[in-house]
C-alpha positions as a Markdown table, in Angstrom:
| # | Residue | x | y | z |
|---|---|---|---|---|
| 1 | Unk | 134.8 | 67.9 | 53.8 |
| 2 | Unk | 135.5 | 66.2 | 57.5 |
| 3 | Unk | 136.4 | 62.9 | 56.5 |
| 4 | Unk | 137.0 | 62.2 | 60.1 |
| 5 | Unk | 133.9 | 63.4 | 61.2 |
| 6 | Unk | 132.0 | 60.7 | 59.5 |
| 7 | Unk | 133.6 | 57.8 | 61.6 |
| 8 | Unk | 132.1 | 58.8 | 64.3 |
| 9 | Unk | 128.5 | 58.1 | 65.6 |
| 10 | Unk | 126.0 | 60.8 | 65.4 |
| 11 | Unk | 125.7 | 61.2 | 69.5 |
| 12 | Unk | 129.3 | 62.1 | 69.4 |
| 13 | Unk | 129.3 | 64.5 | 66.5 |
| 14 | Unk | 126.1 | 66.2 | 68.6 |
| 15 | Unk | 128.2 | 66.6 | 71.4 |
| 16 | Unk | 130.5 | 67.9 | 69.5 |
| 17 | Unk | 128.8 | 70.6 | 68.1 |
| 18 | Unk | 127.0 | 71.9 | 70.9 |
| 19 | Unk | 129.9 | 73.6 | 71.9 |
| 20 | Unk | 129.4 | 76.2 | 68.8 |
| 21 | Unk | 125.7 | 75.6 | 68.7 |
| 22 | Unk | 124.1 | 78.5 | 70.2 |
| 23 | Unk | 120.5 | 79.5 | 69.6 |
| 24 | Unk | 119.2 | 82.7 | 68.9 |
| 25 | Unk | 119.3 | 85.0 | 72.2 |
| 26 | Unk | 121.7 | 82.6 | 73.7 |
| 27 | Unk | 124.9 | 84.9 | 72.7 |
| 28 | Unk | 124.1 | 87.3 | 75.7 |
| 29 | Unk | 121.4 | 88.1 | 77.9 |
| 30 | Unk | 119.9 | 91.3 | 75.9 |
| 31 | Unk | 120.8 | 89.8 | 72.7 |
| 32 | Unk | 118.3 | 91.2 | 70.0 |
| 33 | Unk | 119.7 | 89.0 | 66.9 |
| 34 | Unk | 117.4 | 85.7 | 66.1 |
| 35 | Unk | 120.1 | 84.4 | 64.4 |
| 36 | Unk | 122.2 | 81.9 | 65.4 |
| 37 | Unk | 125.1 | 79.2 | 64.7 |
| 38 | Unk | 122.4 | 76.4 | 65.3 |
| 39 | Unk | 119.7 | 77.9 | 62.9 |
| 40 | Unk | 121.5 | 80.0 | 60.1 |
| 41 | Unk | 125.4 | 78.3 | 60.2 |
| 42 | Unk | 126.4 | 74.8 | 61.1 |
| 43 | Unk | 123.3 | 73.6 | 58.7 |
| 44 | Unk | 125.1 | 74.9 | 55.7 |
| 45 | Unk | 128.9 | 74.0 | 56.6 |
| 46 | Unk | 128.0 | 70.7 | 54.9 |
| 47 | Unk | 125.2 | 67.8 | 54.4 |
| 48 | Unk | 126.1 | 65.9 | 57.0 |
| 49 | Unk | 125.5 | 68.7 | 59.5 |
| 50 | Unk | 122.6 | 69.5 | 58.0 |
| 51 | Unk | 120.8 | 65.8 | 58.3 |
| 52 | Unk | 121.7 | 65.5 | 61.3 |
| 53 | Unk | 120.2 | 68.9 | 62.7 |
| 54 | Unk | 116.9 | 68.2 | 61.2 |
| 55 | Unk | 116.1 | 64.5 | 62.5 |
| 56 | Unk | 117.7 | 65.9 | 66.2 |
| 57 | Unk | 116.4 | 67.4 | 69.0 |
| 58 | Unk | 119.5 | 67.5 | 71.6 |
| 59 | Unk | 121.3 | 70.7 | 70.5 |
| 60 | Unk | 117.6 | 72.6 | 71.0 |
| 61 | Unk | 117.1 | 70.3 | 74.7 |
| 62 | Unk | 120.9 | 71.6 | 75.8 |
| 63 | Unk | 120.2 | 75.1 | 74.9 |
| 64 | Unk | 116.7 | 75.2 | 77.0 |
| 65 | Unk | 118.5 | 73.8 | 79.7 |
| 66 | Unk | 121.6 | 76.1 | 79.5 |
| 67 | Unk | 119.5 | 79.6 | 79.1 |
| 68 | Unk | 117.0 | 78.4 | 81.9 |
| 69 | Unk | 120.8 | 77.9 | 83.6 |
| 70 | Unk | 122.1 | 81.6 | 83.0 |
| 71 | Unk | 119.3 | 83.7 | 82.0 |
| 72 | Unk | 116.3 | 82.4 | 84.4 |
| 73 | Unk | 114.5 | 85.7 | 84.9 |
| 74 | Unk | 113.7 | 85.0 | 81.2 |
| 75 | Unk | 113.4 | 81.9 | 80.3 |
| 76 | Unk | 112.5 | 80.3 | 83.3 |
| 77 | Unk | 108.7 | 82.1 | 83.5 |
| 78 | Unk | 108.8 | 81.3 | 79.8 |
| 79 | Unk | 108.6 | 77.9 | 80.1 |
| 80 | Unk | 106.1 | 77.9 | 83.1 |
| 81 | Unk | 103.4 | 79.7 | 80.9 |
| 82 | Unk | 103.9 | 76.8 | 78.8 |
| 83 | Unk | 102.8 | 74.5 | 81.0 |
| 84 | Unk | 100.5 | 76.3 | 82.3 |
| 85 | Unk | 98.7 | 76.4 | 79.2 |
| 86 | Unk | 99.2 | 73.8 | 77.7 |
| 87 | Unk | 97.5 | 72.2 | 80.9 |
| 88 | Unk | 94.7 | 74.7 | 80.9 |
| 89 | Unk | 94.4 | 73.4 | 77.2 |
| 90 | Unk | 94.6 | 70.0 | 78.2 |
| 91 | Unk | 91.8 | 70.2 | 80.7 |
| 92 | Unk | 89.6 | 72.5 | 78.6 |
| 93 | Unk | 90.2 | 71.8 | 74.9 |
| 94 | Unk | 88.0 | 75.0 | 73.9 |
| 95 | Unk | 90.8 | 77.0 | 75.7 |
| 96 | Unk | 93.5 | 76.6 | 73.2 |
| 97 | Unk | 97.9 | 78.3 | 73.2 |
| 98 | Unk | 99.1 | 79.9 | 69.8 |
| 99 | Unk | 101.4 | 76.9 | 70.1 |
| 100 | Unk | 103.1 | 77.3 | 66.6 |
| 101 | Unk | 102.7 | 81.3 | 65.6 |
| 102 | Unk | 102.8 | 83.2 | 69.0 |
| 103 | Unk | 100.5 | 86.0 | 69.9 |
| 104 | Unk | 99.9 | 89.7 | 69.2 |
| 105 | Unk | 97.3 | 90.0 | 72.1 |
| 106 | Unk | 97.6 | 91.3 | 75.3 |
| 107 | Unk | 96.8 | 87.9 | 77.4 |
| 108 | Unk | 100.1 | 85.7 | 76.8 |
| 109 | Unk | 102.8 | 88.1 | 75.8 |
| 110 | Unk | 102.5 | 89.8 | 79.5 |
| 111 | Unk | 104.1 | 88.2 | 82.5 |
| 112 | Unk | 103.1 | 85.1 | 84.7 |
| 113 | Unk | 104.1 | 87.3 | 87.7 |
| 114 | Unk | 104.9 | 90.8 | 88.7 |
| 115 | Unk | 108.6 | 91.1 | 88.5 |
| 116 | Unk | 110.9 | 91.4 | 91.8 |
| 117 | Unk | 114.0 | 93.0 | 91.4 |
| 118 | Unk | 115.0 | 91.8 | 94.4 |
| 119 | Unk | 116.0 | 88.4 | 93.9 |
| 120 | Unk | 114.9 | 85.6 | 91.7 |
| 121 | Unk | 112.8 | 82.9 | 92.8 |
| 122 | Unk | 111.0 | 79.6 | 91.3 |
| 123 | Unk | 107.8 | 80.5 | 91.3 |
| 124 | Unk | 106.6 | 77.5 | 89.3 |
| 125 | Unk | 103.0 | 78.5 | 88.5 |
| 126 | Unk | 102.9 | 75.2 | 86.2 |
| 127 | Unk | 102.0 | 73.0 | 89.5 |
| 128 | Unk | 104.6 | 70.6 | 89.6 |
| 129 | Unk | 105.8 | 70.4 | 92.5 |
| 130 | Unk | 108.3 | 67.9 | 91.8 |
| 131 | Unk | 110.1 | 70.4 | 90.0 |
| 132 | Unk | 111.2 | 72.4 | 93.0 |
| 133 | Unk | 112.8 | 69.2 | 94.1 |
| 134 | Unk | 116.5 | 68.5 | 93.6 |
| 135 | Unk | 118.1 | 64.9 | 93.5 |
| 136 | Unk | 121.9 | 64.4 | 92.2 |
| 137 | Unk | 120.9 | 62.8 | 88.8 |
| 138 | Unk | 118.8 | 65.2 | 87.7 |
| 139 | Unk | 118.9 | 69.4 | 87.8 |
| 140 | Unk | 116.0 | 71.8 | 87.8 |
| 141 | Unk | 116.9 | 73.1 | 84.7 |
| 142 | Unk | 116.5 | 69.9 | 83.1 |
| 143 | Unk | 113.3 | 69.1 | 84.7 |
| 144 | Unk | 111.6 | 71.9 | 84.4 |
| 145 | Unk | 112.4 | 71.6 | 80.1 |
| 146 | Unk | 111.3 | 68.1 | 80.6 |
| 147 | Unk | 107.8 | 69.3 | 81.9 |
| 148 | Unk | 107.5 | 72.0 | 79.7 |
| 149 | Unk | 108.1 | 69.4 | 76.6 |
| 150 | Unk | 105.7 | 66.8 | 78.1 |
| 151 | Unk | 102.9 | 69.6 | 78.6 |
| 152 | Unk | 103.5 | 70.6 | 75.1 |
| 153 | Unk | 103.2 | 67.1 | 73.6 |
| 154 | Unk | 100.2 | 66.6 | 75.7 |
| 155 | Unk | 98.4 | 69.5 | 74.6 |
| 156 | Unk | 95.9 | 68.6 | 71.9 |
| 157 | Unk | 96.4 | 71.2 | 69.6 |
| 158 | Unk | 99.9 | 70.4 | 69.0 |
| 159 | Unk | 100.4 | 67.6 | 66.7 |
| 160 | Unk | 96.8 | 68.8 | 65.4 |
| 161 | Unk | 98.9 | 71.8 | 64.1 |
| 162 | Unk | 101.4 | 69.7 | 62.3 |
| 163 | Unk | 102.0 | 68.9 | 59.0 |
| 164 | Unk | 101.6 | 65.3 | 57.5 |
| 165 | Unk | 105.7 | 65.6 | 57.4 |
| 166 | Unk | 105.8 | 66.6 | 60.6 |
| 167 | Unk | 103.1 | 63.8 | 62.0 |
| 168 | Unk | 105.2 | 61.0 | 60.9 |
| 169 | Unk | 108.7 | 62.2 | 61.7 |
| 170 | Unk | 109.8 | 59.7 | 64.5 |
| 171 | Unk | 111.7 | 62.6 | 66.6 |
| 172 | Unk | 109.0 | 65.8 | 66.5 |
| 173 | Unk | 111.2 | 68.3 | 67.4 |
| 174 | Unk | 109.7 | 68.7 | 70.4 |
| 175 | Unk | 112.5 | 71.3 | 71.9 |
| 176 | Unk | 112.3 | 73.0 | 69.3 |
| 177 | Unk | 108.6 | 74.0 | 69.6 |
| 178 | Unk | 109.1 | 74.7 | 73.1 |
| 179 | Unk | 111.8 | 77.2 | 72.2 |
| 180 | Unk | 109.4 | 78.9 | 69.5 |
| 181 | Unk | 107.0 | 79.0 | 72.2 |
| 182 | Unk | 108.8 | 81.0 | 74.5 |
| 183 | Unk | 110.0 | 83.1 | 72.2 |
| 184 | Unk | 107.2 | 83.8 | 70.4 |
| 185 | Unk | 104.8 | 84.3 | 73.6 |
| 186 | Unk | 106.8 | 85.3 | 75.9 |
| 187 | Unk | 110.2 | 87.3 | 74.8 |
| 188 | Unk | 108.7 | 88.8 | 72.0 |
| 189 | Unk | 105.7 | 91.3 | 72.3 |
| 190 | Unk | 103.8 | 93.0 | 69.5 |
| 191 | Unk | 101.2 | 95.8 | 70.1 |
| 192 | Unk | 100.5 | 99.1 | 69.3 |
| 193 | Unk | 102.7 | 101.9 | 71.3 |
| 194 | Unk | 102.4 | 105.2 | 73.6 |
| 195 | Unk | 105.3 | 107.4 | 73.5 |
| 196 | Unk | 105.3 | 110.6 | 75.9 |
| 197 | Unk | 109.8 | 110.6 | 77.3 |
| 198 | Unk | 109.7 | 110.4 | 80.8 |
| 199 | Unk | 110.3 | 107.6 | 83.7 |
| 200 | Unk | 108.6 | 104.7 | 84.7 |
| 201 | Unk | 108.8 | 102.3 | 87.8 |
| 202 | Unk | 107.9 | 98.8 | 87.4 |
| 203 | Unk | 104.5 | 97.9 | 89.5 |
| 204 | Unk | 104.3 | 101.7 | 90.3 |
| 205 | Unk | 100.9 | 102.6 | 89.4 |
| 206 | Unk | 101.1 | 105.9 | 86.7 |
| 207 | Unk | 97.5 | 107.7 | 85.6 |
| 208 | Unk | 97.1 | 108.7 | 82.3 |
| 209 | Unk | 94.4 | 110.7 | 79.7 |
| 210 | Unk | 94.4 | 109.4 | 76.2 |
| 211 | Unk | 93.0 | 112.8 | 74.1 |
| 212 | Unk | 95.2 | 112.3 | 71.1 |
| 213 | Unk | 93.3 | 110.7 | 68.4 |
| 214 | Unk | 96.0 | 107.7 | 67.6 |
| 215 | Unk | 96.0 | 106.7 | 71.3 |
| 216 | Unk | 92.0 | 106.7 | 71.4 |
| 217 | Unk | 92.2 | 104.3 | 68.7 |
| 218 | Unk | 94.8 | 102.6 | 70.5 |
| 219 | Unk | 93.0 | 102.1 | 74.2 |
| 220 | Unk | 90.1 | 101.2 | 71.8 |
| 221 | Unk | 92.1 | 98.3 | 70.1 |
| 222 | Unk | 93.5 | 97.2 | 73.6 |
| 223 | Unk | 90.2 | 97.8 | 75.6 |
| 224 | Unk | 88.3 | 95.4 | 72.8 |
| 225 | Unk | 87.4 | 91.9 | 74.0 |
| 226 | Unk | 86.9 | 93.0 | 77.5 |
| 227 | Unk | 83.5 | 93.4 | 78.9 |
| 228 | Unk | 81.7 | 97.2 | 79.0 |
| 229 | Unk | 82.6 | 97.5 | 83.0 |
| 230 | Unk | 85.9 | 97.4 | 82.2 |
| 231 | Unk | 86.1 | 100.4 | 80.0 |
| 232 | Unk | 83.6 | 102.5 | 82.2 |
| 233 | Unk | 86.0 | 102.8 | 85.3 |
| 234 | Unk | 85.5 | 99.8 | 87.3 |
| 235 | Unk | 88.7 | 97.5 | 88.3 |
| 236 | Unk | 89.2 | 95.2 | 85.4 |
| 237 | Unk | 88.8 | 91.5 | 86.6 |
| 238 | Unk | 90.7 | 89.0 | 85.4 |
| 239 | Unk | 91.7 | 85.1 | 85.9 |
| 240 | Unk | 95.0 | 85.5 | 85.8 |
| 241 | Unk | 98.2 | 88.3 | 85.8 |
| 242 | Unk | 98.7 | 87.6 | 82.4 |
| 243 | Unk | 95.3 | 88.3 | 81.3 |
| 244 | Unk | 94.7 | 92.1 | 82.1 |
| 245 | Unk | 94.9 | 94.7 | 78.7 |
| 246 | Unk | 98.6 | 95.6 | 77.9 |
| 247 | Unk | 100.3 | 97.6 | 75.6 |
| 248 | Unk | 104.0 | 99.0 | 75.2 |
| 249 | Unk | 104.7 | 102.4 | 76.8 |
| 250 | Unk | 107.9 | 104.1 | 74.9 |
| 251 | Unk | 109.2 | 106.6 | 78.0 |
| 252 | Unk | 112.2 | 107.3 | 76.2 |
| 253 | Unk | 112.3 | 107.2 | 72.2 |
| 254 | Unk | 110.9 | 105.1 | 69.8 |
| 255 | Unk | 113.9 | 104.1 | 68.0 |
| 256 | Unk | 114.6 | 100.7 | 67.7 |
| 257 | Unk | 117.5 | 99.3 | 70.4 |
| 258 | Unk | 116.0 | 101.8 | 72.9 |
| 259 | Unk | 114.6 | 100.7 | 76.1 |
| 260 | Unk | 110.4 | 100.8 | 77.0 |
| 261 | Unk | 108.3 | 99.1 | 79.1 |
| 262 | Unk | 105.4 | 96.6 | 78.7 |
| 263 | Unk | 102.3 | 98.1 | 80.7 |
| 264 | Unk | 99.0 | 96.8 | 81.9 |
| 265 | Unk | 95.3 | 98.9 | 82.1 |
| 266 | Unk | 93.9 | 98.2 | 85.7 |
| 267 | Unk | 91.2 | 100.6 | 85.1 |
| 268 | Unk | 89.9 | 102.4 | 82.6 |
| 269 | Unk | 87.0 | 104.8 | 81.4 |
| 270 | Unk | 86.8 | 106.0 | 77.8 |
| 271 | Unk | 84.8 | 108.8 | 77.5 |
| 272 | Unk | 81.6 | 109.2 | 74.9 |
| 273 | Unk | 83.8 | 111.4 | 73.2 |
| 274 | Unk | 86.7 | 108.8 | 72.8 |
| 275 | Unk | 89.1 | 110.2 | 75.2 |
| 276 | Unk | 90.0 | 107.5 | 78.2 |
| 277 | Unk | 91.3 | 108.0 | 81.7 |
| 278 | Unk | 93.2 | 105.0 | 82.9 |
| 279 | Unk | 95.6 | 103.4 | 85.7 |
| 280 | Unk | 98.2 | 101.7 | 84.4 |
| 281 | Unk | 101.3 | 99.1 | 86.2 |
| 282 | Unk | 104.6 | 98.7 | 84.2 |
| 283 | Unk | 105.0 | 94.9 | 84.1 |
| 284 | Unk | 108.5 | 94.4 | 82.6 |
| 285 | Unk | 110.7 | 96.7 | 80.7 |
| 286 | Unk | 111.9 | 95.7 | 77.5 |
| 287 | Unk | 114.1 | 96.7 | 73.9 |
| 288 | Unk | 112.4 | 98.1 | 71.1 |
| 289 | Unk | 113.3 | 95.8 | 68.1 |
| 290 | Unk | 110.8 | 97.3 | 64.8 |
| 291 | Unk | 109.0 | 100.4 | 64.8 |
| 292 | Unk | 106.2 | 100.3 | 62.0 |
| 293 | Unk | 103.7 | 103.7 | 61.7 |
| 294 | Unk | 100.3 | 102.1 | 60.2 |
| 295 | Unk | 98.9 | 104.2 | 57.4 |
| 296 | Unk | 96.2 | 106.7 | 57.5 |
| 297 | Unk | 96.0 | 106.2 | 61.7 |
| 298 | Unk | 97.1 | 110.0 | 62.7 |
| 299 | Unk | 100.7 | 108.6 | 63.6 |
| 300 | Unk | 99.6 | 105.4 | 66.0 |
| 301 | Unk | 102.9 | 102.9 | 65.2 |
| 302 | Unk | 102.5 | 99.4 | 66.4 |
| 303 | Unk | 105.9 | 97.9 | 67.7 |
| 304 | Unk | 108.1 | 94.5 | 68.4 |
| 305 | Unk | 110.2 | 94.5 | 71.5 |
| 306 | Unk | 111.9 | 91.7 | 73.1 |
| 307 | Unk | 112.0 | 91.1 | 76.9 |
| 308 | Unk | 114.8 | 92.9 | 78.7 |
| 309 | Unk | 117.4 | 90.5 | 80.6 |
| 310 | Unk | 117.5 | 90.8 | 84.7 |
| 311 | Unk | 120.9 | 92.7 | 84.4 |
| 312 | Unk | 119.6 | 95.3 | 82.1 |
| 313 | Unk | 116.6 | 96.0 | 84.0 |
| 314 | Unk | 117.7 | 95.9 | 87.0 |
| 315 | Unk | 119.7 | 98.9 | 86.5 |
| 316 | Unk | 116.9 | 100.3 | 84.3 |
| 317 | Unk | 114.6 | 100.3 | 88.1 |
| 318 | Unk | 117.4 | 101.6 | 90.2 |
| 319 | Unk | 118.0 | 104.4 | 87.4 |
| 320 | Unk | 114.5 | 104.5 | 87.6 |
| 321 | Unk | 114.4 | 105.1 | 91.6 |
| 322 | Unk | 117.3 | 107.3 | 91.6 |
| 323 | Unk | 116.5 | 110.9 | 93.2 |
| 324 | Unk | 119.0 | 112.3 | 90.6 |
| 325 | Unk | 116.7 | 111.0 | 87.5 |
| 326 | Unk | 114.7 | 113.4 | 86.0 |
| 327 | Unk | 111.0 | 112.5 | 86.6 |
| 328 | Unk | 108.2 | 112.9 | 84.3 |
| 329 | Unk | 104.8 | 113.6 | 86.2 |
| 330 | Unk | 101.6 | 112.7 | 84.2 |
């Protein structure tokens, strides 16, 4: 079909395409479709194309780079947690990511750090230093995809996860993991959901009393895991930001596109009759993607959102703060 196309080498035809080659999320920075030209169009426009895609890892390397570039608020903490990980994995086997199929748990779908609205800043919780460091050959985008990619190789679950196929292919699509990773533990976020409308205020503490049924089955689901102090009142203790009980808080409706807000328990008590007092801090507000109502539960729906971009909820927290918003006391 491109006759012309086939003279030239395949580093040139790469370069080529990555100038239609977005990935999924890349077409703006609240973008809620996972497809994308790179994943669901230029591998069917002919075989060529699609060869090349599959043995490749560039067009997935530029992307990381370019959405670490525009969206860092995202993407940037995303590929810290990586490393992080991935080291923590590395240093303690028995501690191991859900490299390849993400997580529904409360522990890696929550943020590295609290968000500031105020400004962004690298917080680089990874521990390479050498990443904060600028020369003229080499960007901090590009580094920091370079460390996340090396942690991930490293990181002995990896190619223990992979397919014979996979094993042997010379280029492992290593990019391409790292973007499933980050979108998979750290965009998207799966767990059951409270809805009451009202206004929240990230890292403004709100109080709560779970006496509806649904939502004692849900703080029961969250609370699980966690020692017995931490569900009878006592400050919840945990390693790291990431690691405190979370669950997604639906302040305004539960229809899909609309906005909500990822929240963690600080404290909580559940009572011997199954109702729960807790303390709860909004972590990071998000988009409600799929709304599913489990059967035979008394109306307790579990949801997927996807994180919000900095533009988006930055004016969701100003709206927030505004004296002319209606508040919602609880």
């Amino acid at each position: 079909t491109f006759p012309q196309l086939q003279q030239l080498s395949d580093d040139v035809v790469l370069n080529i395409l990555s100038f239609v080659a977005d990935v999924p999320f890349e077409a703006s920075e609240d973008s809620m479709d996972f497809h994308s030209n790179l994943t669901d169009v230029l591998p069917h426009v002919c075989k060529q194309f699609c060869l090349l895609l599959k043995r490749s890892d560039f067009l997935w390397k530029t992307a990381l780079e370019c959405l670490v570039q525009k969206e860092a608020f995202l993407w940037e903490e995303g590929l810290q947690n990586l490393i992080f990980d991935c080291k923590k994995e590395t240093s303690d086997p028995r501690t191991t990511p859900n490299i390849h199929h993400g997580t529904t748990g409360s522990n890696l779908g929550a943020a590295t750090r609290e968000n500031n609205h105020s400004g962004h800043y690298h917080s680089n919780p990874g521990g390479d230093a050498e990443l904060l460091e600028r020369d003229g050959n080499t960007s901090y985008e590009q580094k920091l995809v370079a460390a996340a990619s090396k942690a991930l190789v490293a990181a002995p679950s990896f190619r223990r996860d992979l397919t014979e196929e996979q094993r042997t292919e010379k280029d492992l699509m290593v990019h391409q993991w790292v973007f499933r990773y980050v979108v998979a533990n750290h965009l998207v976020y799966r767990s059951p959901v409270f809805y009451v409308p009202g206004t929240l205020r990230l890292n403004i503490e709100v109080g709560l009393r779970f006496f509806e049924p649904r939502y004692q089955l849900m703080i029961s689901e969250v609370m699980s895991g966690f020692p017995g102090s931490a569900r009878s009142g006592e400050p919840i203790v945990v390693e790291n930001v990431r690691d405190y009980p979370s669950f997604v808080y639906a302040h305004k409706s539960l229809e899909p596109k609309n906005p909500a807000c990822i929240v963690q328990v600080r404290q909580c008590l559940i009572h011997p009759n199954g109702t729960a007092d807790v303390f709860l801090v909004p972590l990071a507000y998000v988009w409600i993607d799929r709304v599913v109502e489990r059967p035979a539960s008394g109306g307790l729906a579990d949801v997927r959102v996807i994180r919000m971009g900095k533009a988006a909820s930055t004016a969701l927290q100003y709206a927030a703060a505004s004296p002319y918003t209606s508040r919602f006391f609880l």
